[in-house]
C-alpha positions in Angstrom: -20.2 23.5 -2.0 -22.9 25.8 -3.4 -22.6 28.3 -0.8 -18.9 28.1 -0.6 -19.0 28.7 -3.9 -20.9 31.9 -3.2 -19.2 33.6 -0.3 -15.7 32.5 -2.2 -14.1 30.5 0.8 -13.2 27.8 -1.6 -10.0 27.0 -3.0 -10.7 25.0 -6.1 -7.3 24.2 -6.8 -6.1 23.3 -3.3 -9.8 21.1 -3.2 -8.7 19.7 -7.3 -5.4 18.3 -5.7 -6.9 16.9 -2.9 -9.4 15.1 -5.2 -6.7 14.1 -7.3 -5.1 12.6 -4.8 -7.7 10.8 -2.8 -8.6 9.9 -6.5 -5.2 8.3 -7.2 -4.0 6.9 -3.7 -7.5 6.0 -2.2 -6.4 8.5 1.1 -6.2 11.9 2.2 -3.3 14.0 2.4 -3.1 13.5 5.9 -3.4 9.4 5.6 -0.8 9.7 3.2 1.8 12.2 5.3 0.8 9.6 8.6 1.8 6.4 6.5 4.8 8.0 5.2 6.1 9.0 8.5 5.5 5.4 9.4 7.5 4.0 6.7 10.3 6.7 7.3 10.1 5.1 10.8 10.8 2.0 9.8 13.3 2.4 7.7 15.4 4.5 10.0 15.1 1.5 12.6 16.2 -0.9 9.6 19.0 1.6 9.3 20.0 2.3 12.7 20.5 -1.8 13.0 17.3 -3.0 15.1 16.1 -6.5 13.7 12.3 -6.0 11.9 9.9 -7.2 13.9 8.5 -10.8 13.9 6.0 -11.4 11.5 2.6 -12.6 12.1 1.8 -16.4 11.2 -0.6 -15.4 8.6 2.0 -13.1 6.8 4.5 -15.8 6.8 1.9 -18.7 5.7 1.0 -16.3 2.9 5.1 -16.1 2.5 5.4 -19.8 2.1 2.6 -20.2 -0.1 4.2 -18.1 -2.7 7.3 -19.8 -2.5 5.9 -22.8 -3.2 3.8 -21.4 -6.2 7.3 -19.8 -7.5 9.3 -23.4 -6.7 6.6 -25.0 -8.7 6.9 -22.5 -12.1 8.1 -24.7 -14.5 5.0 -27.7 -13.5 2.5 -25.0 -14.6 1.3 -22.8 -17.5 1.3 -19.2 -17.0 -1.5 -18.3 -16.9 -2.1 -20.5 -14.0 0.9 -19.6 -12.3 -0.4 -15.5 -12.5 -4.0 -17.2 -11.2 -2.2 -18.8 -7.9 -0.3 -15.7 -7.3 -2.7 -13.2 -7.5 -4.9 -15.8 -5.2 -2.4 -15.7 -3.0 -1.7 -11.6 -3.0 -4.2 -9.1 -1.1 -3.3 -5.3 -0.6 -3.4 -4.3 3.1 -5.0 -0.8 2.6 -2.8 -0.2 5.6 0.2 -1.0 4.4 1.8 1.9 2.0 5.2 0.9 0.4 6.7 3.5 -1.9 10.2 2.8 -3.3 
């Protein structure tokens, strides 16, 4: 960065945005363009008609085990209600929804 400085082929703003957003999003810009195009994808399938494709058995287990934490609401406090859910959540780094 020091010599970039130096010989002025940096572009701090262009560099503060991309920061920012690796900051923010935990990506690059090109992660992020990549993963949008893949969700565009998919939701221009959805649109065109063409069924989603079958889950995987540990998505729909995970599925079922929130159900049956929400079913179950009114047996437990809230607090342990948030617990089992958030148990029962994980992020997929891979998997970007934006609505």
């Amino acid at each position: 960065m020091y010599d970039r400085v130096l010989s002025d082929t940096t572009n701090n703003y262009a560099e503060a945005a991309h920061r920012r957003m690796q900051t923010e999003l935990g990506m690059d810009l090109w992660k992020f363009i990549y993963r949008l195009k893949k969700i565009q994808h998919g939701r221009d399938l959805a649109i065109a008609g063409r069924q989603p494709d079958k889950k995987l058995n540990k998505y729909l287990r995970g599925d079922q085990n929130i159900k049956n934490i929400v079913q179950d609401f009114r047996n437990r406090n809230i607090v342990d209600y948030l617990k089992c859910l958030t148990h029962n959540y994980q992020m997929d780094p891979d998997f970007l929804v934006l609505y």
